[in-house]
Each structure stands twice: as C-alpha cells, then as structure tokens.
N, C-alpha and C positions, 0 to 999 in steps of 0.2 A: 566810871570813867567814860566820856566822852569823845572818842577820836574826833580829829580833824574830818571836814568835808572835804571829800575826793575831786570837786570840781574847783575852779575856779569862781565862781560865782553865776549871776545871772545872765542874760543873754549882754547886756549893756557892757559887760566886761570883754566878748569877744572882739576882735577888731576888722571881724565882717559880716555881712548880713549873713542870715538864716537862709535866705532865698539866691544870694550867691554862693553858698558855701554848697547846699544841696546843690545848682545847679553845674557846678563842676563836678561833684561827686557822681552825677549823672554822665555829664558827658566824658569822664575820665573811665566811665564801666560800658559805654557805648561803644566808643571809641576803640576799646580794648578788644572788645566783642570784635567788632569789624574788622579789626587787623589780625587779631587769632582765625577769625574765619577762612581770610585770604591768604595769610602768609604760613601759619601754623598747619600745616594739612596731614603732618603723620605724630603720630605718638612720640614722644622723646626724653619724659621724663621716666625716674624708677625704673630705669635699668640695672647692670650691672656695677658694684662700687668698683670696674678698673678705670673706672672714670677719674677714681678722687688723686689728689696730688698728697703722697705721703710725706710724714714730717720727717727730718733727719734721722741718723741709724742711732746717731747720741741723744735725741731726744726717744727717741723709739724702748731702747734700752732703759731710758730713767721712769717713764711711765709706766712699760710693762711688767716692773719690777713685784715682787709681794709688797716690799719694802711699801713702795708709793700707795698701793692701795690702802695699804693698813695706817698709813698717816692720816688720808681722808677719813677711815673709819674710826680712827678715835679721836680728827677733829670733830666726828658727829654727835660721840659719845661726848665728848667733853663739855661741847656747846649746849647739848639735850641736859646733861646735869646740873649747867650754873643757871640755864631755866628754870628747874626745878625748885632750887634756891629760892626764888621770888614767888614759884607758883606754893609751897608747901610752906616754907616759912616766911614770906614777905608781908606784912601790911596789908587787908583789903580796900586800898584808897588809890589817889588820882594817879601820885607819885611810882605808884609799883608798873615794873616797867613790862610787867607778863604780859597783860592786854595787847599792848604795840610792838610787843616782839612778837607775838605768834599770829595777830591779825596783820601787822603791818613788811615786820624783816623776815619774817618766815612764808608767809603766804604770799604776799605782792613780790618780796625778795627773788623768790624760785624764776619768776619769771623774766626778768634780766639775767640772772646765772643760768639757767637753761636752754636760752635765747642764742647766748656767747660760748655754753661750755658743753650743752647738749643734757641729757638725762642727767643730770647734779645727783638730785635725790637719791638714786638707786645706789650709790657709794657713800654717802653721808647718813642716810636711814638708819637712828639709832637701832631702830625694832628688829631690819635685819640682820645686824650687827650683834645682835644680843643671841638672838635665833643660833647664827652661825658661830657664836664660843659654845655655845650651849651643845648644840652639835658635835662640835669637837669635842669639849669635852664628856661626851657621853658617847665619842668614836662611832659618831652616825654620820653617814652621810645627807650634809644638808639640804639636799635635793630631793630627796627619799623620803615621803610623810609616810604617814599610815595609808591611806590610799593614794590613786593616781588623782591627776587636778581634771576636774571633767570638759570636755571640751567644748560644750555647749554655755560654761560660765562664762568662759571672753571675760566683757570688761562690765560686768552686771554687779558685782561687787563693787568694783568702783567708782561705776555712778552711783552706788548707793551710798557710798559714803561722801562722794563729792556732794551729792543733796544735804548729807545730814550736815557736812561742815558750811555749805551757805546758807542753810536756813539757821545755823548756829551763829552764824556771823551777823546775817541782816535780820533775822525773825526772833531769836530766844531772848523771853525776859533778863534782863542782868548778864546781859552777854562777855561784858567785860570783865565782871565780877573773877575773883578769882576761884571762889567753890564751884561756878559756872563752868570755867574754863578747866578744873580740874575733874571735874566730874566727864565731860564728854571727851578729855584728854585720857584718863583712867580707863573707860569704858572702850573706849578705839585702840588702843594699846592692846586689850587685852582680846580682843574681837582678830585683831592681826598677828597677833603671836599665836593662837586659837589655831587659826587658818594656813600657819604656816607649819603649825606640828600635824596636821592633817594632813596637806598638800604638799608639806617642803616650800622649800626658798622659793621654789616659782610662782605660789602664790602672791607673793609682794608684787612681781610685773604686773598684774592686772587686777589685782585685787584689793589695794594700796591703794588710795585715792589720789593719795600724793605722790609717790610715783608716778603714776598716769598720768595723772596732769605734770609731771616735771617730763616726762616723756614725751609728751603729746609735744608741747613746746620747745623742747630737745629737738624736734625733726627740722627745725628751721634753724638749728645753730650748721654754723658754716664749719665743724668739724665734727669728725665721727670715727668712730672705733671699732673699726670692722670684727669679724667675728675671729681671724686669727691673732686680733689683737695690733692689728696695724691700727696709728692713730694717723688722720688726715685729712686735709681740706678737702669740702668739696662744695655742689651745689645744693644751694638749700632747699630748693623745691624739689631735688632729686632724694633727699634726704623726708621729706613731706609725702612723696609721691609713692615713696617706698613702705606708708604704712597700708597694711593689710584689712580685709574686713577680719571681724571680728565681733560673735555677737557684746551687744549693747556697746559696740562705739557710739552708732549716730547719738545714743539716749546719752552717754559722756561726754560727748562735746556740746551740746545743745544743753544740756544741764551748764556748761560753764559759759557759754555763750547767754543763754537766758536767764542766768542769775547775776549778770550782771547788767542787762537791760531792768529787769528787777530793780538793782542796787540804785541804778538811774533814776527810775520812777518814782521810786521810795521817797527821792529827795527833792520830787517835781510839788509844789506848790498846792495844786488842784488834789493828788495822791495825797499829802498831809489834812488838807483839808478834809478830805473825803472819811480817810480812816478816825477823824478828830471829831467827827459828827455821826460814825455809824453805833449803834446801839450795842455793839459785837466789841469784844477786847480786840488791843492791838495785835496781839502774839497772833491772834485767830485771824483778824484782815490782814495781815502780813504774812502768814500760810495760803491763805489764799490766794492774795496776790500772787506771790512766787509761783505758786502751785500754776496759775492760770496762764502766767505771762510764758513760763519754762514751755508748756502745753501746747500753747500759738507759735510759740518759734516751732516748735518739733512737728505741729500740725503742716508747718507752711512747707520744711523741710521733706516731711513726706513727700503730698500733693506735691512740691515740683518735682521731687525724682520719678515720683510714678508716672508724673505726665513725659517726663523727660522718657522712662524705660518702655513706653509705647511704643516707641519708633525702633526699638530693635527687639521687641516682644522680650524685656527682661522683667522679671519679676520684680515689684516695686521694693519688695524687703533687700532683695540681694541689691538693688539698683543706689538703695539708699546707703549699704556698708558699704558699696563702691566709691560711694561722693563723697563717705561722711570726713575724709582726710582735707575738702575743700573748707571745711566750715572752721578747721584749727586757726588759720591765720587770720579770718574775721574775728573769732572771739578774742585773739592773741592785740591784734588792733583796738578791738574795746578795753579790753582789758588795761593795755597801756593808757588810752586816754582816759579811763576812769580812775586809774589809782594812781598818777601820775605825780601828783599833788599832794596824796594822803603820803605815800612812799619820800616824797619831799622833805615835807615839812616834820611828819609824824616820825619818819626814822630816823633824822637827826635828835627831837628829843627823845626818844626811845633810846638810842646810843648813849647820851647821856645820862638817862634815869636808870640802864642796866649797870654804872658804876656801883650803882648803891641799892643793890635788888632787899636789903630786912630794911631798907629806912632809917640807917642808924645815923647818917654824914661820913658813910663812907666815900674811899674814892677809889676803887677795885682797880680799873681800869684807867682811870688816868683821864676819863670823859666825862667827868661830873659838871666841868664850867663850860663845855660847850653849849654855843647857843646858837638857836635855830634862825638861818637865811635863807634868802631866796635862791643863793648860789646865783646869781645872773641871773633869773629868770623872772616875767613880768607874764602881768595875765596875757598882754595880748600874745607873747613868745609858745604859752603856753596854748593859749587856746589853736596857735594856729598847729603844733605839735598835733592837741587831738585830733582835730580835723584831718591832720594830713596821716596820722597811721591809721584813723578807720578808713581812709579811702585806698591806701599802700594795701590796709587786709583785705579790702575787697576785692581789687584789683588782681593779687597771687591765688586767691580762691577763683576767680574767673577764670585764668591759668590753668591751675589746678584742675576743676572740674574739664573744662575744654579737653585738655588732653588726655584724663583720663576717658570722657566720651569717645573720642577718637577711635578707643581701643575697644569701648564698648559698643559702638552703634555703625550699623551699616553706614561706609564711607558717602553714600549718597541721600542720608537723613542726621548725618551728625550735628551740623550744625543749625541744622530747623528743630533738632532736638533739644539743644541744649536752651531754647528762648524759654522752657519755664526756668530754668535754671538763671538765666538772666533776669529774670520778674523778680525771683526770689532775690537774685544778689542785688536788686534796685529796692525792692522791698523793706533789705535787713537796713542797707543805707540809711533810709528815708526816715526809720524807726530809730537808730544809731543816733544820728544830728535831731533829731527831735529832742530826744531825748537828755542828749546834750547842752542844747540851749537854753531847753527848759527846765534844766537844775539850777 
C-alpha cells in the first residue's frame, strides 16, 4: 500500500514565490524579536493556573464523573479491537484499511485532538486501560509496580520509541504491510505493558511515545484540567510554558521535529535520486538520512542554547531542558503543514475502507460509498495554510523561548542572549520552506 503524498505538489503549485514566502517568514521572526525586546521585559508566562477561566459547575460535574472517564476508555478499547479486526484477520492488500488508520487517523489524528482537547491519549490508551483492569482485578494498586520509576528516565523512553515509530513509518521495508505493522505493534504493546508492571501507570506519562507526543501538543490546546480536576480555559502558551525540564525532552522533541524535515527530504527530488543511485539499500540510506538530519537539528538546538546560556553562566545541558518547550510548536507547525494533505485526502478513504476491514463487501459502518474530496480546498488555499502555520510555529516559539530567558538570564543580557536563539529560529525557517517547496 502506498499512501498519498503529504504535500501538495511541486513548488509551481504554490501561489508564491519561494523567495517572498522565506522573506516574510523573516521579517515576521524579526519583527517579533524587536517588539518582544521592547515591550515584553518581565516573564509572564507558566505561572499559576488561577489564571484559567473554569467551565460551568454542570459541566464540571459531567466530566469529573468515573462515569465520563470510563466511556472514553472503552471508546479506546473498542476502537483498539475493530483495528485489530483488519490488522489479524483482514486481507494483506491496498484495500485493508490498517495502513491509513494507524499511519494516517491515528498518528496525524492525535494532533488536531490534542491541539483542541489537550493530552487525548492518556484517557483513550488502550494499553493503560488494560494495565488498570488488570490492577483492579488483582486489587493492586495501579500506581504501584514492583519498583519506584527512576528519575533520571524523564522522557528517554519516549524518544526511543517516538524514533522507532518514525523510522517505522518513513524507513522500514514494507511498512505498510500488515505482518509489518503487526509485528512492531506486538512488540510495543508488549514493551509497555512491561514497563508499566515494573513502574506502575506512571510509566505511560513519559514513557509511551504516544502519550508524549499527545501531551507535548496538549500544552497548546486552549483547555486544561487542573490537578483538582477543575476543567477550564485558559492560555495556550501558559499551558506550553508550564512544561518542565525533564531529562531527554530536548532529544523528544527534536526527534519529532527532525523526522519530519526528514519526511520532507525523503520526497525532495535530488534525495530520490541520490538514494536511487547509491550502491547501499534503501532501508540503510533512509536510516541514515533520518539518523543525520534528527542529529543537525539537535546539533543546531544545542549550539544555540549553549551560546544563548553564556550570558547568565547556565550550564548548556540545563539551558537546553529550559528551551526545549520552545521547539513544540515549531514541530506542531511542520507537522500540520506536512500532513495536512495526507490527513485530507487519506483519511477520508481510510474511513471508508475501515467499513469493510476482512474485504468481504461489507458495509460495517455505513462509509463504504464515500468518496474522497477536496472539501473546498485547492493547492494554492493549501499551500498558503503551510506557509502560514510554520511561520505562526515559529513565531509562539520566539515567545516562548524570550520569556522563558527573561527568567533565566540576567535582566541586562537577556536579550543579546537570546540572538543565538533567533539564528536558530531563522535557521529551522529557512530549512522548513526549503524543504517545502522542494517536494
């Protein structure tokens, strides 16, 4: 199976130049700079949530119920089963809908729901869900593994699994295959239920790929659910700004940031070519790619924090868990404008083709004759979308980083500090729209 291409096409499909589109995206990160310089001069995001506006005492009541939680978890269970359907007994052909449901509604999915509704995942996670009957019914406390979770993990697990799931997606032979997709599904299953009878349920926070990443993008949904369980609006960068270091954030976000500069490349012209003429298999120049390109972003992210933590003598490793919260909503901005399309087009027939997951002329669901449109949308509508959320991400990450320096660097080098930190946010830019064009 061959999914759809994530872009739009080649650059002749955008409806502006390459050299005007970069040159706003410039002066939009310039710009920002100078007025955060001038106007912005004390710290104000990630304070306390008595900022947020809560929602009603009757909506308050229906979400904080057992009742509500336990519908989302066994919409998760339910969903995770009629998957299964397609991935154990379905067809290995074009028609089986598993491929585009777990590379397309599942993976690209999260991030629209995360985006609007905050950490999805962590209440929809079948694997938690199973964890915690299993708990119950063996009257353990599901918090409680065999040992305590170490504190030096952070989120080291889950970059390691956010790698193996994008080198699974853009690198492994037969990726769509369904022994493919049932083998590294099997094998992750079992890795985190593993993890979770050692450490308890709080393993999944950080150590769940998907979590993490449904989290990570949760900080920028404009509601949140305090820890008494108040649910309520609030601000999204305060919700962003409020995450913590933590070791291997920087290495989690920059993994999902650089694997989809990656996904980019992969589909750049020059990159086909190259890998079509090297003497070396694909799966092996397509490890390396990722491998190299994940490496250069992490390289550049270093180098600017450490330049950046010179001017208030912070140590470059603490300085870069400090930032690494500014780099969410650049990747959260690639991210939409690379899958923008594939999510389009591929998860209308994916909806369609899960009516009928063994291949028999079923119609399960009742979406078997829909067919796939553009919904109103044209390349040029589209391309001008990409353009404008990777310059919107870059933009809230300049934000971001600025005020978190505030709080880090003496008030009289803050903002001579943060200019590697603008190199870099001009840099990720410049590599973004490149990149873009040239798919």
């Amino acid at each position: 199976m061959v999914l759809l291409a994530h872009g739009v096409g080649g650059r002749q499909d955008l409806p502006i130049p390459f050299s005007a589109a970069l040159a706003g995206a410039v002066i939009a990160l310039l710009v920002s700079f100078a007025v955060l310089g001038m106007l912005w001069t004390e710290p104000r995001l990630g304070g306390p949530l008595a900022r947020i506006r809560p929602f009603s005492d009757l909506f308050q009541r229906a979400v904080s119920s057992q009742a509500w939680a336990w519908i989302w978890r066994t919409a998760g269970l339910v969903v995770a089963a009629y998957f299964c359907i397609g991935l154990v007994f379905g067809p290995d052909q074009v028609e089986n809908p598993t491929a585009g449901a777990f590379y397309v509604l599942f993976w690209v999915g999260l991030i629209p729901a995360s985006l609007l509704f905050g950490p999805v995942w962590r209440t929809l996670n079948p694997l938690r869900t199973l964890h915690l009957l299993a708990s119950r019914a063996l009257r353990r406390d599901p918090d409680a593994g065999l040992r305590p979770l170490p504190e030096g993990l952070g989120y080291w697990p889950a970059a390691a699994g956010l790698f193996a799931f994008v080198w699974l997606e853009l690198v492994a032979p037969d990726r769509a295959t369904l022994p493919v997709i049932g083998i590294w599904l099997g094998a992750y299953a079992a890795l985190m239920l593993a993890g979770a009878v050692v450490f308890g349920a709080r393993w999944f926070d950080k150590g769940d790929a998907f979590e993490a990443y449904s989290g990570l993008i949760g900080r920028l949904a404009p509601v949140v659910r305090r820890d008494d369980g108040v649910v309520a609006w609030r601000n999204s960068l305060d919700g962003m700004s409020g995450l913590r270091p933590a070791p291997g954030l920087p290495v989690l976000v920059v993994v999902l940031l650089g694997s989809t500069m990656y996904d980019s490349l992969s589909g750049a012209p020059a990159w086909v070519r190259f890998v079509q003429e090297s003497p070396l298999p694909g799966p092996v120049m397509g490890t390396a790619g990722l491998v190299v390109v994940i490496g250069l972003v992490l390289a550049a992210f270093f180098g600017a924090t450490a330049l950046a933590g010179r001017r208030g003598a912070t140590e470059p490793r603490v300085m870069a868990g400090e930032l690494a919260h500014s780099i969410v909503p650049i990747a959260v901005g690639y991210l939409v404008a690379h899958y923008y399309t594939l999510f389009l087009l591929e998860g209308q027939r994916t909806i369609a083709l899960l009516s009928d997951p063994l291949g028999t002329g079923a119609d399960w669901l009742g979406t078997a004759g829909w067919t796939v449109g553009g919904l109103g949308n044209t390349p040029a509508s589209i391309a001008l979308l990409q353009v404008t959320v990777i310059i919107i991400g870059h933009v809230l990450g300049t934000v971001l980083a600025h005020d978190r320096a505030l709080a880090l660097l003496p008030r009289r080098t803050a903002v001579a500090g943060q200019i590697p930190l603008l190199v870099l946010m001009v840099v990720y830019t410049v590599m973004g729209l490149l990149l873009l064009f040239a798919a």
